[in-house]
C-alpha positions as a Markdown table, in Angstrom:
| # | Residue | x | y | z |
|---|---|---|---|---|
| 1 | Unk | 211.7 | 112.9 | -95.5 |
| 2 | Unk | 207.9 | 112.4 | -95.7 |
| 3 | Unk | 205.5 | 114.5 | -94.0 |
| 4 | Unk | 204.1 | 111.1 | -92.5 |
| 5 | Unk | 207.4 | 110.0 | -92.2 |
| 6 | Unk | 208.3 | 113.2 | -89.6 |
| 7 | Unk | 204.9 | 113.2 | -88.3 |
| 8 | Unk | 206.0 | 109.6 | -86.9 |
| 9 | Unk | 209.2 | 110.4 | -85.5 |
| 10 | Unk | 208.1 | 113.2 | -83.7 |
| 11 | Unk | 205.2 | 111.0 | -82.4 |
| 12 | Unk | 207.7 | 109.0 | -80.8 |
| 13 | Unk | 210.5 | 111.1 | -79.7 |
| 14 | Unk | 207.6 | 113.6 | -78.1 |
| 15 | Unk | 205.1 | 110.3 | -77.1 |
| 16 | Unk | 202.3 | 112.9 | -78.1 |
| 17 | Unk | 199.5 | 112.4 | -80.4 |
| 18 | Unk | 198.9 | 116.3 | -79.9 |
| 19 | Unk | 198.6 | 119.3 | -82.4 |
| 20 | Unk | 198.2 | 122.7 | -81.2 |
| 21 | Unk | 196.4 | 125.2 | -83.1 |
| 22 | Unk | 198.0 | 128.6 | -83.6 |
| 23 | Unk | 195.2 | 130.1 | -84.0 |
| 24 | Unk | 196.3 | 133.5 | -82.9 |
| 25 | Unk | 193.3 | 135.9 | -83.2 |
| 26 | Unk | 194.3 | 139.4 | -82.7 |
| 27 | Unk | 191.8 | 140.7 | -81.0 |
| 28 | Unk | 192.6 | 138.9 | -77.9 |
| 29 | Unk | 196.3 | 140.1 | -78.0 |
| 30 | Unk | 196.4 | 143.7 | -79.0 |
| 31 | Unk | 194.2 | 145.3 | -76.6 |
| 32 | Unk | 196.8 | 146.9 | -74.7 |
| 33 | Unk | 198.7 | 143.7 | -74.9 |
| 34 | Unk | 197.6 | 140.5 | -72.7 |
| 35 | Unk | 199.5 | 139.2 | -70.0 |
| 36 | Unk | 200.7 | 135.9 | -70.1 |
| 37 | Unk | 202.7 | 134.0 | -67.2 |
| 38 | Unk | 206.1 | 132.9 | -67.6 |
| 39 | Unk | 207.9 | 131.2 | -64.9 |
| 40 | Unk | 207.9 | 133.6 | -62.2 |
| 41 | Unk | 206.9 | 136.5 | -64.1 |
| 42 | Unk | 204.7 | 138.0 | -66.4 |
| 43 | Unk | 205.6 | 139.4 | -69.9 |
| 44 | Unk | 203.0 | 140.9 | -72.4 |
| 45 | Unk | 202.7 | 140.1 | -75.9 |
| 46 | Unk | 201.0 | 142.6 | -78.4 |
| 47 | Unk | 201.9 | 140.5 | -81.7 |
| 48 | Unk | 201.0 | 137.1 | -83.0 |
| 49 | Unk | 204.4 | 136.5 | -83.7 |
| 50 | Unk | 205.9 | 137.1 | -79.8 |
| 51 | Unk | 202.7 | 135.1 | -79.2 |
| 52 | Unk | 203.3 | 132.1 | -81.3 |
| 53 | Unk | 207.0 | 131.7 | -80.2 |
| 54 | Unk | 205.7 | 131.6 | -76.1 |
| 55 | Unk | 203.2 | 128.9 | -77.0 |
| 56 | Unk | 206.3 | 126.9 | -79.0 |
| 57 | Unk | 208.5 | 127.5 | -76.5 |
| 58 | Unk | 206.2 | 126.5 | -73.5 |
| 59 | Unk | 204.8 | 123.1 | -75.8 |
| 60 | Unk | 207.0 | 121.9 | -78.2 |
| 61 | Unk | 208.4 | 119.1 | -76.2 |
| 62 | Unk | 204.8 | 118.0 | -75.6 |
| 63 | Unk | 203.3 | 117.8 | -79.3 |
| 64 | Unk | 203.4 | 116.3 | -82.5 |
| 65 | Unk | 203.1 | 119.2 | -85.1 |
| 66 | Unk | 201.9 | 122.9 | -84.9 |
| 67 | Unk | 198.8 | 123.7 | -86.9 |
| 68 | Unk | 198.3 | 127.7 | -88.3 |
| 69 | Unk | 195.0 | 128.7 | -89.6 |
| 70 | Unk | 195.6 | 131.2 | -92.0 |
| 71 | Unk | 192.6 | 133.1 | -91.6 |
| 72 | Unk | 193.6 | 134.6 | -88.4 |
| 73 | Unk | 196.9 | 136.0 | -90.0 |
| 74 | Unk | 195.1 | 136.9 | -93.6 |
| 75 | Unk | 192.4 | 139.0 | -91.8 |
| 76 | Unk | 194.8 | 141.6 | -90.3 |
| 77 | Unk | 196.7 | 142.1 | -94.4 |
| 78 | Unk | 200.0 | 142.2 | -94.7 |
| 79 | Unk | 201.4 | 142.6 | -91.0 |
| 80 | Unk | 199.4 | 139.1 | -90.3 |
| 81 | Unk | 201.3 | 137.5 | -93.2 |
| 82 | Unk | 204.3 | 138.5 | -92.0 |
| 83 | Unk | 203.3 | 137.0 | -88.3 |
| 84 | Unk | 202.6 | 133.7 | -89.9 |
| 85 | Unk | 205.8 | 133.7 | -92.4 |
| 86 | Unk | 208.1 | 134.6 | -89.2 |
| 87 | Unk | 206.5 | 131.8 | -87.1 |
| 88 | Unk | 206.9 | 129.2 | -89.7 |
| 89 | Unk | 210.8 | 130.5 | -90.1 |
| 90 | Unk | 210.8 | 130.3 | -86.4 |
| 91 | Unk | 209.7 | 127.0 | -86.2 |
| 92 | Unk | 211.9 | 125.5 | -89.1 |
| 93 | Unk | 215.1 | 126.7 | -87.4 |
| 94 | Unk | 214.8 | 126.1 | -83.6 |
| 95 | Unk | 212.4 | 123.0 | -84.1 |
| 96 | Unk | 212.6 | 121.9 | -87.7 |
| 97 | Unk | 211.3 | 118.2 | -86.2 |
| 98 | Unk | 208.0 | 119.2 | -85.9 |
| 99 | Unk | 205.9 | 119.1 | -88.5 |
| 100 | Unk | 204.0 | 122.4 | -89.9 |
| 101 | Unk | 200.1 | 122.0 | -91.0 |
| 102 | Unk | 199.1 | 124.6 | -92.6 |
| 103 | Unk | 195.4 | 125.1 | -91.9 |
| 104 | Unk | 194.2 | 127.0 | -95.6 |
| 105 | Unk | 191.7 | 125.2 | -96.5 |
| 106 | Unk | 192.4 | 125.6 | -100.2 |
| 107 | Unk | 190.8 | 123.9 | -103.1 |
| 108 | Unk | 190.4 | 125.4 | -107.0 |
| 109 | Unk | 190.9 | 124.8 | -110.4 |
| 110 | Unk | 195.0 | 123.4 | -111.1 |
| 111 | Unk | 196.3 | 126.2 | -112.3 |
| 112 | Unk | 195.5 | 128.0 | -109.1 |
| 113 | Unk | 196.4 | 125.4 | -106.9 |
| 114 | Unk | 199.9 | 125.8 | -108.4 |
| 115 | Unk | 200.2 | 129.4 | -106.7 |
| 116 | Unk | 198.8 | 127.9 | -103.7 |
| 117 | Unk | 201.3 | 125.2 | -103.6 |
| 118 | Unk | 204.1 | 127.6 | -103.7 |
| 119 | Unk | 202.7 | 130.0 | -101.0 |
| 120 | Unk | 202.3 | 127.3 | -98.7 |
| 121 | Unk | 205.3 | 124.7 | -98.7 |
| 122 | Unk | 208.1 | 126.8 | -100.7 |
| 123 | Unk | 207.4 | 130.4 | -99.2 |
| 124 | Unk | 206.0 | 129.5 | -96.0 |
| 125 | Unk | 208.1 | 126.0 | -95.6 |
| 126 | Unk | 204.7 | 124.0 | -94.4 |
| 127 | Unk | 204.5 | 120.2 | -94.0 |
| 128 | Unk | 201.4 | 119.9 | -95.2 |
| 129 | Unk | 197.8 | 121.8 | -96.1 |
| 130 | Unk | 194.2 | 121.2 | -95.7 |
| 131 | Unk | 192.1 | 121.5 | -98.5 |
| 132 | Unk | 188.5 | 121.0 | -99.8 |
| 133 | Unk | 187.5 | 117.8 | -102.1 |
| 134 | Unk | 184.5 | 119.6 | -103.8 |
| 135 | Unk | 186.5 | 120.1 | -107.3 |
| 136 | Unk | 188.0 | 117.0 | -107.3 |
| 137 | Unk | 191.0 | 114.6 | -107.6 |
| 138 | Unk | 192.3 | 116.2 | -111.2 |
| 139 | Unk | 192.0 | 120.2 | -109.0 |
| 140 | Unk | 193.9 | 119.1 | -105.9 |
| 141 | Unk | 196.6 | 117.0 | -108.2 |
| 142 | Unk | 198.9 | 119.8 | -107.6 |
| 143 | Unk | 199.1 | 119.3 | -103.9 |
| 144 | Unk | 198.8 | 115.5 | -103.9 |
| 145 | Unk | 201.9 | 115.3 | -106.9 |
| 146 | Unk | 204.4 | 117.4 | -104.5 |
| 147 | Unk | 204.9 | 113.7 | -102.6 |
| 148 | Unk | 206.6 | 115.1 | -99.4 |
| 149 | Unk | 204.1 | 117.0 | -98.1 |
| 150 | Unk | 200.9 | 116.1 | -96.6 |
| 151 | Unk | 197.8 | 116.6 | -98.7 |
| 152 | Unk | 194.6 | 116.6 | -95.4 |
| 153 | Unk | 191.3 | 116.2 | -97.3 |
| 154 | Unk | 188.0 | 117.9 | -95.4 |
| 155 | Unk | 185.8 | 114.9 | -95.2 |
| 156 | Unk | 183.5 | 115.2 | -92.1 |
| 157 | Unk | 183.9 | 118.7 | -90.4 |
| 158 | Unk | 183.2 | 119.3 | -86.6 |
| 159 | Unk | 181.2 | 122.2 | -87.4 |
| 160 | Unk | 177.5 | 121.9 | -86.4 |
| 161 | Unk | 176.2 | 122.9 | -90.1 |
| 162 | Unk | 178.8 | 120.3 | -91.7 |
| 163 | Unk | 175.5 | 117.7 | -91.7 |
| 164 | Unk | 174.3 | 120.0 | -95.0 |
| 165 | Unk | 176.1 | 118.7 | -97.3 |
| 166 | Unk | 178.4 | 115.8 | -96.2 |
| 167 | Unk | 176.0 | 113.6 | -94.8 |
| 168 | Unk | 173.8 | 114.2 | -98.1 |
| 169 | Unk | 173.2 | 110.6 | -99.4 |
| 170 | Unk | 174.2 | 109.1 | -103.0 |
| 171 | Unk | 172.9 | 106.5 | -104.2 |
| 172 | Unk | 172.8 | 105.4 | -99.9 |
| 173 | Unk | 175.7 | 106.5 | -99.1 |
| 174 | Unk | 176.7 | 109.8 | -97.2 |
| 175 | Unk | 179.2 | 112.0 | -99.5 |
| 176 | Unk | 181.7 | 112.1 | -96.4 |
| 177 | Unk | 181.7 | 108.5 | -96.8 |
| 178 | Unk | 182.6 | 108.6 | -100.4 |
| 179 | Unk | 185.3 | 111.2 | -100.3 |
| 180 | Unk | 186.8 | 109.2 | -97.8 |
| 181 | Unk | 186.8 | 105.7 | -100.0 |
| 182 | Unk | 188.0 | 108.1 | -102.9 |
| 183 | Unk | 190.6 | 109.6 | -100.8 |
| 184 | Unk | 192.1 | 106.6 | -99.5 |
| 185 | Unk | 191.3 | 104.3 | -103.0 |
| 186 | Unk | 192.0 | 106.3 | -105.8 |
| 187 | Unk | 193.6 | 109.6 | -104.8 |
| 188 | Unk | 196.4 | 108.3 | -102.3 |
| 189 | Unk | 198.9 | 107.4 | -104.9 |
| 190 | Unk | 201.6 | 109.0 | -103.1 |
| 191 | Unk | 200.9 | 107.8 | -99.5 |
| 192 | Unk | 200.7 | 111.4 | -98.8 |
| 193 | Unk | 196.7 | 111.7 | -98.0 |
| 194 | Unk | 195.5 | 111.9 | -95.1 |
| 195 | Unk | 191.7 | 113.1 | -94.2 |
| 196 | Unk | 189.9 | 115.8 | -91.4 |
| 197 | Unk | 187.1 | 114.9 | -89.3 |
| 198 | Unk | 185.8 | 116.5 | -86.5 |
| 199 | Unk | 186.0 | 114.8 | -82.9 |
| 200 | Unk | 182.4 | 116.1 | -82.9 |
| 201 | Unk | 181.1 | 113.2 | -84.8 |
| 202 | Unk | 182.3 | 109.9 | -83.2 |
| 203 | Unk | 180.0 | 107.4 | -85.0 |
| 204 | Unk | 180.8 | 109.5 | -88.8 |
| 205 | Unk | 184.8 | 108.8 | -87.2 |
| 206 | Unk | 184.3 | 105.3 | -86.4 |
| 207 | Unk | 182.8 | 104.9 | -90.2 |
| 208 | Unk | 186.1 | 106.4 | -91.9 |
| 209 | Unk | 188.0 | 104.3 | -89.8 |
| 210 | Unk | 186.7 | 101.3 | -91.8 |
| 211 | Unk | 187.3 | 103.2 | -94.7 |
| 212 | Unk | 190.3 | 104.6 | -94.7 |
| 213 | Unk | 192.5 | 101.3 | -92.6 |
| 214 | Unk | 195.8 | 102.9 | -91.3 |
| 215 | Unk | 195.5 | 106.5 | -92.9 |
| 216 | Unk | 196.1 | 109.2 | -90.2 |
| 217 | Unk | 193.5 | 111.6 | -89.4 |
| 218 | Unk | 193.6 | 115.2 | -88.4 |
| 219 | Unk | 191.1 | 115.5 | -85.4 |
| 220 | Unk | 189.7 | 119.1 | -84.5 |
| 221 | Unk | 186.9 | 119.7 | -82.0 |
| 222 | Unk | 188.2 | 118.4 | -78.8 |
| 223 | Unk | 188.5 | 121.5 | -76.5 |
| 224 | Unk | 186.4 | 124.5 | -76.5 |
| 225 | Unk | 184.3 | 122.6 | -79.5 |
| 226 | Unk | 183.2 | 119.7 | -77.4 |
| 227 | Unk | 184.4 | 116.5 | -78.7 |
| 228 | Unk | 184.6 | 114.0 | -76.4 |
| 229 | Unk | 188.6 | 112.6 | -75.9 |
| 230 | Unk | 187.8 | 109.0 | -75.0 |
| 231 | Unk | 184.8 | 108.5 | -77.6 |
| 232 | Unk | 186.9 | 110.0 | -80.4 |
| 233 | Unk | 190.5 | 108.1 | -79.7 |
| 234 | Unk | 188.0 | 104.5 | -79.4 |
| 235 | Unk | 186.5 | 105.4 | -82.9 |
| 236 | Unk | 189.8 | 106.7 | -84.8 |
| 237 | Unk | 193.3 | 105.1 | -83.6 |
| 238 | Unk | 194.3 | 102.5 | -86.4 |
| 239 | Unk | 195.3 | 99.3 | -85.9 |
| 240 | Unk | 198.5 | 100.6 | -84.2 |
| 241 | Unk | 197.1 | 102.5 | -82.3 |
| 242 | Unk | 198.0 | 105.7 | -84.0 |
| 243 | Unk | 197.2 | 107.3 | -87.0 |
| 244 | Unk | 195.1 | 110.6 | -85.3 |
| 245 | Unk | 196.8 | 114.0 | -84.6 |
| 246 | Unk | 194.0 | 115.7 | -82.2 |
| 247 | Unk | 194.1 | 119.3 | -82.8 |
| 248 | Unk | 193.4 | 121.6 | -79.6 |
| 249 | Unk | 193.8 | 125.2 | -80.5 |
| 250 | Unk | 191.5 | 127.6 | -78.0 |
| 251 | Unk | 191.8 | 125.6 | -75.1 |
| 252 | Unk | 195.5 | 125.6 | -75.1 |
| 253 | Unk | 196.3 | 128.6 | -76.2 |
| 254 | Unk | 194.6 | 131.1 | -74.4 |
| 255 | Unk | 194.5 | 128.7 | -71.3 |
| 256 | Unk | 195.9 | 130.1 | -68.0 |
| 257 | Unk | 198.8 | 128.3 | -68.6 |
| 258 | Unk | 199.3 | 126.6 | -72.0 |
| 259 | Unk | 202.1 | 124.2 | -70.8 |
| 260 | Unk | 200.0 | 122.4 | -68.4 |
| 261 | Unk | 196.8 | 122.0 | -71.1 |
| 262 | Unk | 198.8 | 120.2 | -73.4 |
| 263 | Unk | 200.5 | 118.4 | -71.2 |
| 264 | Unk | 196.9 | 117.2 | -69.5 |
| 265 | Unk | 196.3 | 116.7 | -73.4 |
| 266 | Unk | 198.9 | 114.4 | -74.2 |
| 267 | Unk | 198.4 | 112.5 | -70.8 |
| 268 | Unk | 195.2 | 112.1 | -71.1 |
| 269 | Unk | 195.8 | 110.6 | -74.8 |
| 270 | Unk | 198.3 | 108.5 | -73.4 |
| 271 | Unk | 196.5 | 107.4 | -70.7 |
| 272 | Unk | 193.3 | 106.2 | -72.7 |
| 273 | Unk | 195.4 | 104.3 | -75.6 |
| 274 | Unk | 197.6 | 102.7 | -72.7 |
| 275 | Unk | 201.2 | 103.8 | -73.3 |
């Protein structure tokens, strides 16, 4: 099965258009543990591993994948690796329908993309990876060749400085806009590509939209980033009134109760598109 084609299922099964981040920073956790409500009670959790399984098992009938940055894992060495290992294992045995991102971000020559590739869908069973365009179609061939597994391109970041480069014109047009026509045109071979861009820039959305036709997009930067829900579903469903997966990471996880911000999410999505 295809990441796109598990994405879908779970899109339906789930009627949820929603990706929570795990973005489990430490800090937060491990000062003398944080409590977090459960039911009736209260349990603390001092690891990002007893961590991420609370927010799984208080969402995971409410979303459409689980994205884990791998910085907030990588910064605390080996122990963090461990935590994000042991959370994808968790996640392919109790819910192996939902789809793993795995936020890395990675992008070098192919050689070393060949390493990456087998960190991040043969050791740590992901569905699918972000990573950068910058070195090019021939670089990234190693991800977009393994043709199960989703290959998410950065094209227009929700990050305030993204405007540096990727709106830089050639020849007229912004570069955002050409990795996106490059993307969906010339590297897609394998229906596996899929792009990033930030909820932050609606109009910059809208214009990948036309690129791009049915591709789905991975949508950061609604929540504690800003992004406005309605503006960004009107700019980026497809014609079937899919193809997003809005990533909320902050404001669900380290909500009061996680449970009831996704499930607001996914309403709200709902809601807005109609179903």
């Amino acid at each position: 099965m295809t990441f796109q084609e598990k994405l879908d299922k779970i899109i339906k099964k789930n009627k949820s258009l929603v990706c929570v981040g795990l973005d489990s920073d430490i800090s937060k956790l491990s000062s003398g543990g944080r409590d977090f409500p459960v039911g009736n009670t209260t349990e603390q959790y001092l690891s990002q591993l007893s961590f991420n399984k609370y927010i799984i098992e208080e969402t995971h009938d409410l979303v459409c994948s689980y994205k884990l940055n791998t910085a907030f894992y990588e910064s605390i060495g080996h122990e963090g690796v461990n935590a994000l290992k042991d959370t994808c294992d968790y996640l392919v045995k109790k819910y192996p329908e939902i789809p793993i991102i795995i936020d890395a971000k990675r992008g070098d020559i192919g050689n070393t993309n060949n390493g990456y590739v087998q960190f991040i869908f043969n050791y740590l069973g992901g569905d699918a990876v972000t990573v950068h365009p910058y070195l090019g179609e021939e670089a990234i061939r190693p991800f977009l060749d393994t043709k199960d597994k989703g290959v998410i391109v950065l094209c227009k970041t929700s990050n305030k400085g993204s405007d540096e480069f990727q709106n830089l014109k050639v020849d007229g047009t912004p570069l955002y806009q050409i990795v996106a026509k490059n993307v969906a045109k010339k590297w897609n071979k394998n229906k596996n590509c899929m792009l990033v861009v930030g909820a932050t820039y609606p109009e910059e959305l809208k214009e990948v939209r036309k690129i791009v036709g049915d591709m789905t997009l991975l949508i950061p930067g609604i929540g504690a980033q800003g992004g406005d829900l309605e503006a960004t579903l009107k700019a980026g469903l497809n014609s079937k009134k899919q193809g997003v997966i809005i990533n909320s990471s902050r404001g669900i996880i380290f909500s009061a109760n996680p449970r009831n911000e996704a499930m607001k999410l996914r309403n709200s999505i709902n809601k807005i598109i109609g179903e």
